[in-house]
C-alpha positions as CSV (number, residue, x, y, z in Angstrom):
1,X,104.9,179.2,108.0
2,X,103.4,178.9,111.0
3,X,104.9,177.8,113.9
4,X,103.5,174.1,114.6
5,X,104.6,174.1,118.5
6,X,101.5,176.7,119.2
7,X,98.8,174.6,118.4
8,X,97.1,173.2,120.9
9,X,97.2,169.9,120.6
10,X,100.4,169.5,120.1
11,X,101.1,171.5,123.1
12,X,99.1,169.3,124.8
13,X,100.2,166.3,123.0
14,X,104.3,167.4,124.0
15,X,103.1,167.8,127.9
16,X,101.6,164.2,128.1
17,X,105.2,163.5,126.2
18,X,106.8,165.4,129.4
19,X,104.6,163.9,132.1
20,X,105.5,160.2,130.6
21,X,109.3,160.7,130.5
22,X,109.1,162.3,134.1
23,X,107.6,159.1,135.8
24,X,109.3,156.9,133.8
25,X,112.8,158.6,135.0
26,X,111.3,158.9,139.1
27,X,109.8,155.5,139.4
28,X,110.7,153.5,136.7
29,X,109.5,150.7,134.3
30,X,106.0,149.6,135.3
31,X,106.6,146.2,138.0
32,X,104.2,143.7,137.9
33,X,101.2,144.4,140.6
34,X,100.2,142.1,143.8
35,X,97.9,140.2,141.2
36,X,100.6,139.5,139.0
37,X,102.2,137.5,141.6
38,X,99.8,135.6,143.3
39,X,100.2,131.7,143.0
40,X,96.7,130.1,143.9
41,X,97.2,126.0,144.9
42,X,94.0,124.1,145.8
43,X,92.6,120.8,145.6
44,X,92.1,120.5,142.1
45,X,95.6,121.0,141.4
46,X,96.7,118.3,144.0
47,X,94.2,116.0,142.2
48,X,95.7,116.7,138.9
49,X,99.2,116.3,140.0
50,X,98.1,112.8,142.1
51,X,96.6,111.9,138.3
52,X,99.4,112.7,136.7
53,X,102.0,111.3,138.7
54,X,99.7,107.9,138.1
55,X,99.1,107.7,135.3
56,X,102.9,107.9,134.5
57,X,104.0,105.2,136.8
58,X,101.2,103.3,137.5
59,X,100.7,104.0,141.2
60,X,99.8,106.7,143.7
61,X,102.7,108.5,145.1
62,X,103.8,108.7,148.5
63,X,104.1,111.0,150.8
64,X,107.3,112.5,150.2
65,X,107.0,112.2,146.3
66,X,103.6,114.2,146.9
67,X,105.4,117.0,148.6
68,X,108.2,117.1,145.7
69,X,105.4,117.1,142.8
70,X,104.0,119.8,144.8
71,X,107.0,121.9,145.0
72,X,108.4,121.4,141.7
73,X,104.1,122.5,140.4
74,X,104.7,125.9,142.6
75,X,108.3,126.2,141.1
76,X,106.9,125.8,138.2
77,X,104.0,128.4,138.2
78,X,106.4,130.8,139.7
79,X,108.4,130.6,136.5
80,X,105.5,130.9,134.5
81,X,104.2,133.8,135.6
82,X,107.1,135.4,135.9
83,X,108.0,134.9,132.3
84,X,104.1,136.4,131.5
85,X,105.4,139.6,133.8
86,X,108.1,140.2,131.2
87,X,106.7,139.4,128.5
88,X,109.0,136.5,127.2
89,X,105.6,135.0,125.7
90,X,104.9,137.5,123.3
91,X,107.2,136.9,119.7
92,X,108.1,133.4,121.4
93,X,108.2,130.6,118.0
94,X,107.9,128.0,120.9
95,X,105.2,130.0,122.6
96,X,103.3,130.4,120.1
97,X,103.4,126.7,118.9
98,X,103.0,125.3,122.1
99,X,99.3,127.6,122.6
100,X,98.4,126.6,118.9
101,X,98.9,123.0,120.2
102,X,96.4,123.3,122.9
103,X,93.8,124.8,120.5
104,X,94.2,122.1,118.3
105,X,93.5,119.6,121.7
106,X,90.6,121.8,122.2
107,X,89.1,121.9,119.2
108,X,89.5,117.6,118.6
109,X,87.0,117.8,121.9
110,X,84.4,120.6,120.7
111,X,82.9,117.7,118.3
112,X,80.4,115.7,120.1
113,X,82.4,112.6,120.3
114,X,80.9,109.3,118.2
115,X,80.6,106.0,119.1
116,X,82.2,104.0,116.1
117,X,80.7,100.6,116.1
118,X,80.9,97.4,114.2
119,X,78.2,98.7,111.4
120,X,80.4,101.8,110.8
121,X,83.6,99.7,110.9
122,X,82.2,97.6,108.2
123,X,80.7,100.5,106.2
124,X,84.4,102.0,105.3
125,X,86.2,98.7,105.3
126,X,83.6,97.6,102.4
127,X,84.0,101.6,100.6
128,X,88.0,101.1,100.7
129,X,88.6,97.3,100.5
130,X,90.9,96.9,97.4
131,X,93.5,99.5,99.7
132,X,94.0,96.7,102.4
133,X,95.9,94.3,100.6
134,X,99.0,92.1,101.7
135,X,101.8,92.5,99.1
136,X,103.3,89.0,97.8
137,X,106.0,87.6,99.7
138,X,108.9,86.1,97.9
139,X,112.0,83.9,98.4
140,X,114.5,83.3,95.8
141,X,118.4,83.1,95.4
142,X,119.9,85.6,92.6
143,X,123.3,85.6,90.8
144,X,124.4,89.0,90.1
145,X,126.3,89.9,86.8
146,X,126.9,92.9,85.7
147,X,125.3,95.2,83.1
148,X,128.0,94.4,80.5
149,X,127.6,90.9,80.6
150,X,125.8,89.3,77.1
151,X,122.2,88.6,77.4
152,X,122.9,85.6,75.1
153,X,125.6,83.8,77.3
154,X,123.1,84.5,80.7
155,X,120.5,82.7,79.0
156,X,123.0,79.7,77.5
157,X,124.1,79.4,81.5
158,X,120.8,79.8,82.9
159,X,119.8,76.8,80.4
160,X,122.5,74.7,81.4
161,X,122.1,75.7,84.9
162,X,118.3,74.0,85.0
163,X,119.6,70.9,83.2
164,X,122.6,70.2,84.7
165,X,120.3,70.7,88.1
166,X,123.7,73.3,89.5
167,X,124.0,73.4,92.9
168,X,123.4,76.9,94.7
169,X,127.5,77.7,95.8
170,X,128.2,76.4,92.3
171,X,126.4,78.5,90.3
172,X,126.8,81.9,92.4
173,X,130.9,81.2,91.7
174,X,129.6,82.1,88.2
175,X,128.8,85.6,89.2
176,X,130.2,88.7,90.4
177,X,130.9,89.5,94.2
178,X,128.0,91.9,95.6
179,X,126.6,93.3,98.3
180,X,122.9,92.5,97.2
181,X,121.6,89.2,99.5
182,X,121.9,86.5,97.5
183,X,119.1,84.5,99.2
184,X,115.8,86.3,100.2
185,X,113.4,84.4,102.2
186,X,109.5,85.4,102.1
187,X,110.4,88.8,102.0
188,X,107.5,91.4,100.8
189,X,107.5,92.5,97.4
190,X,108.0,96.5,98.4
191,X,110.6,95.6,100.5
192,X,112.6,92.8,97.5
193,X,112.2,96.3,95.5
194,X,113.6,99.0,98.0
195,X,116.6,96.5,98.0
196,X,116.8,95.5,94.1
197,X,114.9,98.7,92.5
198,X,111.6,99.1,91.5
199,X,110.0,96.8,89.4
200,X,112.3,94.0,90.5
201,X,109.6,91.9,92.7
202,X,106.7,92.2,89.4
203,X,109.4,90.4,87.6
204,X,109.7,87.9,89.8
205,X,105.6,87.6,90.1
206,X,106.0,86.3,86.8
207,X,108.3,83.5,87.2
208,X,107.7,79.8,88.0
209,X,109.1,78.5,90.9
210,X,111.5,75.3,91.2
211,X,113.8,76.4,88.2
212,X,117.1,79.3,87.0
213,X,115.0,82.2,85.3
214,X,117.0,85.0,83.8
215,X,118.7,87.1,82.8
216,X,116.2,89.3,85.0
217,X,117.4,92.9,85.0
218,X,117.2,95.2,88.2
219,X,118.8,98.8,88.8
220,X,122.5,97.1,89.1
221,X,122.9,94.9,86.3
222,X,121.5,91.6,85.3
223,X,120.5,88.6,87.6
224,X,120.2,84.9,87.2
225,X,117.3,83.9,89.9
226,X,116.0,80.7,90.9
227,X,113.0,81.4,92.2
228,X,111.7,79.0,95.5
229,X,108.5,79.9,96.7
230,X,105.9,82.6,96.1
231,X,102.6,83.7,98.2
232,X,100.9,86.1,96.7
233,X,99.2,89.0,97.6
234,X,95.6,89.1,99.1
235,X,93.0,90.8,100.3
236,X,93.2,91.2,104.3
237,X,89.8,90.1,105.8
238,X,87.8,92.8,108.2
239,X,88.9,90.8,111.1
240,X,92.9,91.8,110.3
241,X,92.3,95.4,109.6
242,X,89.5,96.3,112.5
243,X,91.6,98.0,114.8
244,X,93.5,100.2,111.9
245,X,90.0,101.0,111.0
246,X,88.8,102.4,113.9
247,X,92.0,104.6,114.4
248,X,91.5,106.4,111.4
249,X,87.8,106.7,111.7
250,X,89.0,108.7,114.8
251,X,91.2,110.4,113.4
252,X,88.6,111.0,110.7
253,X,86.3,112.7,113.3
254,X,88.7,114.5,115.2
255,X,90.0,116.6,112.2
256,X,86.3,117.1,111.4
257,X,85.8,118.5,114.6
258,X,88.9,120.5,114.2
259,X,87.6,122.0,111.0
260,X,84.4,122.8,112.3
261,X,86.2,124.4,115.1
262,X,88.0,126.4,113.0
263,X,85.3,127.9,110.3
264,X,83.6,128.9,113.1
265,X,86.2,130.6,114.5
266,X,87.4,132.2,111.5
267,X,83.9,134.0,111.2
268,X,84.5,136.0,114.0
269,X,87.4,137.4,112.5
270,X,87.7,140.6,110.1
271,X,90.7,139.0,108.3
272,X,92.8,141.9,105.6
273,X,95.6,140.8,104.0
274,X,98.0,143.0,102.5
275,X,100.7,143.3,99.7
276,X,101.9,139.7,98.3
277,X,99.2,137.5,100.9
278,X,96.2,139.6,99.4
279,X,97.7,138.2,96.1
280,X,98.2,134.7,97.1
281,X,94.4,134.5,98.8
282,X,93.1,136.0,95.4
283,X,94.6,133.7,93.1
């Protein structure tokens, strides 16, 4: 077999090898050049620390605050670029995030931006109405037994309770000792059912107010509930909901933007995926 180290190319390929490891060892790793250390300051930069600084405390700085913006900017920009000279932004998580961040800022502003008016407003409240509801707010007192207590005997005391007209403190000495409120004052339904369970507040929809109702059950055990006063849900008017409205429709067109943005982008790429992500993209 042929010795390999006579062909020519890898004779040639073993002297650029030498050369390499020869400057490398006589003047070292590559530093950064003049360019990489030049920190450029002008009047735009002033203007957009002067803007910054005001908009964060509502003022223009002074003098002396000026000057430490200033230096801390330069500090700052020193650091920077340093960190770009060795190379601490290349496999950085945080890096990486922090540029995909600014992208996304950028592409929200590629979209020519819309002026959302009353008409449009209108348009989606009218398309989405039945989601912009009030939920039912309750009050009501509750005496908790337990799950082993007889359905019959709740409902004999629950009977006596509405014609003997029981006072509130008499009738939760009947009970057990909980940590469940045992009076609830206009409280909204999906918040009566984070605290009693799901389900609990439609049971209550159901009762009429002024009298004992029960046994009701709930996730702990069964309940004896006099129920006070109910206002039911409704459906808020376009006045309530306008400014919720015109967040989302902004919202709405930013991510279009972004979307755009990106599809665009995308196409400019020659994209391969390998191994298990060629398998996931083909599925």
């Amino acid at each position: 077999m042929a010795d390999r180290t006579r062909n020519p190319v890898v004779q040639i390929a073993l002297l650029g090898l030498l050369i390499f490891l020869a400057l490398f060892i006589i003047y070292g790793p590559r530093e950064p050049s003049e360019s990489d250390r030049v920190i450029v300051v002008d009047e735009s930069d002033v203007a957009q620390l002067i803007a910054g600084w005001q908009r964060t405390w509502n003022r223009l700085p002074t003098r002396e605050e000026l000057q430490g913006i200033l230096q801390n900017h330069v500090k700052d920009e020193v650091l920077y670029q340093e960190a770009l000279n060795e190379g601490l932004d290349r496999n950085s998580a945080v890096v990486k995030r922090a540029l995909i961040s600014q992208m996304d800022l950028m592409a929200e502003g590629q979209g020519e931006k819309r002026n959302i008016g009353d008409a449009d407003i209108e348009a989606y409240y009218n398309l989405r109405s039945d989601q912009y509801v009030s939920p039912a707010e309750i009050s009501f007192k509750q005496v908790y037994f337990s799950e082993e207590a007889e359905r019959e005997m709740l409902e004999n005391l629950c009977a006596n309770w509405n014609s003997n007209m029981v006072d509130f403190e008499t009738a939760r000495a009947a009970g057990k000792a909980t940590m469940l409120a045992p009076q609830v004052l206009e409280l909204r339904s999906d918040l009566i059912d984070r605290e009693f369970g799901e389900g609990f507040a439609s049971r209550l929809l159901e009762l009429e107010s002024g009298r004992w109702h029960g046994p009701v059950p709930s996730t702990f055990g069964w309940h004896l509930v006099y129920l006070d006063t109910l206002i039911p849900s409704r459906r808020l008017a376009l006045s309530e909901v306008r400014d919720d409205i015109l967040q989302q429709l902004e919202y709405e067109d930013k991510e279009a933007a972004k979307e755009q943005f990106y599809t665009e982008l995308m196409q400019q790429y020659d994209i391969t995926y390998k191994g298990m992500a060629k398998e996931l993209v083909n599925e």
